[in-house]
N, C-alpha and C positions, 0 to 999 in steps of 0.2 A: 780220274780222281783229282781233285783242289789239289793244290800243292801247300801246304805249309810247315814252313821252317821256321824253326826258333835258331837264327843265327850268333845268338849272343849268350854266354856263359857266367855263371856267379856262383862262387864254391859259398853255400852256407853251412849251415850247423849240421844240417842232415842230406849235407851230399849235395854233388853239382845241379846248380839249376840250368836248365834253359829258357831264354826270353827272348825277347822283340819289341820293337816298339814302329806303330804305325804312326803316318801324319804329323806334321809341322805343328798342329794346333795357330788356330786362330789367338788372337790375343788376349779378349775378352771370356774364353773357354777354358775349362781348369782342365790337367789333364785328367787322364780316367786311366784304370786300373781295371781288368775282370778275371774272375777267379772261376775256376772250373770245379766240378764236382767228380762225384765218383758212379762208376769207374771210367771216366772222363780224360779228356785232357784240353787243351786250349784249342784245338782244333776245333772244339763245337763251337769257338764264338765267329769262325774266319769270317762266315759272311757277317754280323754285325759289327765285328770290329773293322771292317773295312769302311762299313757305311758309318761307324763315328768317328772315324778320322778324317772322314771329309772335313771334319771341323775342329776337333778334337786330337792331342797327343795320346795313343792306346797304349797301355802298357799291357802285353798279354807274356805267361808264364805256365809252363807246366811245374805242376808240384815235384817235390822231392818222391822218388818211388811211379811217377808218374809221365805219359807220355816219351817225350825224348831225353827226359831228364835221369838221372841216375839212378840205380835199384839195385841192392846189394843185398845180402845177409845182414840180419842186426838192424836192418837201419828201421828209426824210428819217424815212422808216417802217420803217426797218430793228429789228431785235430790240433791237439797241443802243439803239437811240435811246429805243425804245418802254419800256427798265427804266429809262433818264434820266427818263424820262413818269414814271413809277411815282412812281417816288422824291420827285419835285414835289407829284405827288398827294395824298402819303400825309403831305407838309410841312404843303400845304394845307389839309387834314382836320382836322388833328389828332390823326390815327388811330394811335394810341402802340401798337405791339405787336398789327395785329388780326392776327384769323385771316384766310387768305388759300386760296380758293378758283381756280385758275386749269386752264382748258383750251386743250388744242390748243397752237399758241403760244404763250398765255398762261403758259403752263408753263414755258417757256424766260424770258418778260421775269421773269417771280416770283421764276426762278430766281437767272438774271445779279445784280438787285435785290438779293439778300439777300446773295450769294456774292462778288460783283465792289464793289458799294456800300453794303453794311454795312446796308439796309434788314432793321429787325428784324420778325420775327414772333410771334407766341403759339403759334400752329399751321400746318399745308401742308396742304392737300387737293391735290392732283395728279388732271385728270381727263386722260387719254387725250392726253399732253403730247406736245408737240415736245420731245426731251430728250434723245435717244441717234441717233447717226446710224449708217447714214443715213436722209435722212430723204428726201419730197418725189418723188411718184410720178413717172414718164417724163414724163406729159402736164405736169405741175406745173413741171418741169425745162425742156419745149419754152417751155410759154407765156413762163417767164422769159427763157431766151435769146433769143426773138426779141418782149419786146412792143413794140418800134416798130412791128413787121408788126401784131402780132394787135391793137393800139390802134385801127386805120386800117380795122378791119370796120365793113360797115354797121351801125346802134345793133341793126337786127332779129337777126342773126346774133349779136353780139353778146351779147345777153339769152339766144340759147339756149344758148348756150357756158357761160357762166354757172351759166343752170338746171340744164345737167346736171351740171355737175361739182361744183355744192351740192347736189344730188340724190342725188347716191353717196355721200354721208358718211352718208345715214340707211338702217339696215339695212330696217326694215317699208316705208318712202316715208314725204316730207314731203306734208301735207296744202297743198293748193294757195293758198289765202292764207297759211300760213307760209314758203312756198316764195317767194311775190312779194316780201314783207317782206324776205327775207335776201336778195333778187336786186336790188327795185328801185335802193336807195344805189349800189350801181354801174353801174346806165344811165341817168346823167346823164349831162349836159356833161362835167361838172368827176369821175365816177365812173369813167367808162370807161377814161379812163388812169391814174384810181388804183388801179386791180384790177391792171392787168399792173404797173403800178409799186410795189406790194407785191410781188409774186412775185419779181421783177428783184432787189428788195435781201435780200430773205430767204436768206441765205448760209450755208451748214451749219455754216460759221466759229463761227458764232456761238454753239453747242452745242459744238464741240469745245472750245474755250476754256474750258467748265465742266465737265464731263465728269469729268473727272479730280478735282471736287473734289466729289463726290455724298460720296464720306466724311464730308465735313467738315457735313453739316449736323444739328443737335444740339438737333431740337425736333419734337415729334408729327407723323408725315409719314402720312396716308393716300395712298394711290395706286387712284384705282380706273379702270377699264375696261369699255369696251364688248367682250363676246367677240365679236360677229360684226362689229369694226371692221377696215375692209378700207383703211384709208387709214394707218394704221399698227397694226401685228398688235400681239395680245394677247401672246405672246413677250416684247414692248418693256416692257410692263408687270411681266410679271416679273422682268427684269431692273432696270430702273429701281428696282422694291422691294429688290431683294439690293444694290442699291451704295447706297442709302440704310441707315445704321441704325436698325434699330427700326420700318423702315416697314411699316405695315399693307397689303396688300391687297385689295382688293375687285372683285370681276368680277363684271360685272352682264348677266345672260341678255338675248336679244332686242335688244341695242341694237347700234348701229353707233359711229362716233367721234362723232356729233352723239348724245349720251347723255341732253343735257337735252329733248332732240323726242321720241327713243324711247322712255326709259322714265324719264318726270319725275318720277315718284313712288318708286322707288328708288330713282334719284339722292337726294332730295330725303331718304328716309331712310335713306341712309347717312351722307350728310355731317350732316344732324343728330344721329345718334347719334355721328358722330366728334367734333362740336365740343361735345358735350353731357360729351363723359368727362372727366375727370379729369385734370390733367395730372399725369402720374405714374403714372396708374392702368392704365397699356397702350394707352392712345388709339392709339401709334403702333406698335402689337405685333399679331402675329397675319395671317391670311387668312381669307378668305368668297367665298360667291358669293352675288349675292342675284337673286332673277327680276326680271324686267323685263316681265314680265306683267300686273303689275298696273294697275288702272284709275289713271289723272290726278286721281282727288278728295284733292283736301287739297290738289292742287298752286296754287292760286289763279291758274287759267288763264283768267279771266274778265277784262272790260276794267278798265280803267280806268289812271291815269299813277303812271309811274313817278317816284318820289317824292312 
């Protein structure tokens, strides 16, 4: 299995984070920021976040309640909370204006963050976002309304509820120690009831409230997509591009909503060709498909710690 470690620590509002940061950054390159989704953790960017620090300063971060970062009772992981996160973060850093890569849910906190608290960007990648409702499959909707039930499964039951249902977001299948890695953080002690206690606060609320204000953002927006993502259709993506202005599209063959498993090396060269343009020069203009066929080299999917 990859190895990655979040060797660096930052107590916010909702509990210890952990981060990393890849690559020196070139000079002329802003750094970049990517946000994970759920039930995710930063892990799923290793290999792109290696391949944009070839150039690029990365900042990668598990959320609060998520990955190797904190999980407790009470704590609030809601979307809300989690662009409060951001926002701390990005204090923290020092990270003036970077580019910001987010998926899944990430795409909602990146959202809230720029639109709701005035956090600035340079650019937006949008991968495969929570962002237009509705959102949040039948089963996704069950587990939330009843996790005091589904909390109180044996850990074995448990772990395959899990497996499967991180298993459906990848179109080809996740290979089985990447599969363990995104499963194990939630069959702990302290994991188990922070899997259904994410799903519980994640309230559609929380995308209506910004919805309305897709107009108003006014800086290089790519959007790109998984076409055979079955956990929220390619449609949303098209959409999500026509209420942004100026937003680019990109749909990428072969992948499901986990984009960065299926096809890491298109991922990996679109968004460097998006962060590489020009700002001004159509970065945020235009559509494409691009395959997702291609082989993982260049994607830097070998061990080693993250930051």
């Amino acid at each position: 299995m990859t190895q990655w470690l979040l060797d660096r620590t930052f107590r916010s509002s909702a509990g210890e984070v952990r981060w990393a940061v890849l690559g020196e950054g070139d000079a002329d390159a802003p750094p970049v920021v990517l946000l994970h989704g759920t039930p995710f953790s930063s892990y799923v960017w290793r290999g792109v976040a290696r391949t944009l620090a070839e150039r690029h300063r990365v900042f990668v971060w598990d959320m609060p309640g998520y990955g190797a970062s904190e999980k407790y009772e009470g704590q609030d992981v809601s979307l809300a909370a989690q662009a409060v996160v951001f926002g701390e973060l990005l204090a923290h850093w020092g990270a003036a204006q970077p580019a910001v890569v987010a998926h899944d849910f990430g795409g909602c906190v990146a959202l809230r963050a720029h639109l709701l608290h005035g956090a600035r960007y340079e650019r937006l990648a949008l991968v495969d976002p929570v962002a237009l409702a509705p959102w949040g499959s039948p089963t996704y909707r069950l587990l939330g309304a009843h996790s005091d039930v589904f909390g109180q499964l044996p850990p074995a039951l448990h772990r395959a509820l899990v497996g499967e249902y991180v298993s459906s977001a990848s179109h080809p299948g996740l290979d089985p120690a990447v599969l363990a890695a995104l499963v194990d953080p939630w069959c702990t002690e302290e994991g188990q009831p922070a899997f259904y206690r994410q799903i519980e606060q994640n309230d559609q609320r929380f995308t209506e409230e910004i919805e309305g204000r897709y107009g108003e953002i006014a800086l290089p927006t790519l959007v790109c997509w998984g076409v055979q993502d079955s956990w929220i259709p390619v449609a949303k993506g098209r959409e999500l591009a026509a209420r942004i202005p100026g937003a680019r599209l990109r749909l990428i063959e072969g992948a499901g909503h986990l984009v960065q498993e299926d096809a890491p090396a298109a991922l990996a060269g679109a968004l460097g060709e998006f962060l590489r343009a020009r700002v001004g020069s159509g970065a945020g203009t235009g559509s494409g498909t691009c395959s997702g066929t291609e082989s993982g080299s260049g994607t830097g999917t070998g061990g080693g710690r993250a930051g």
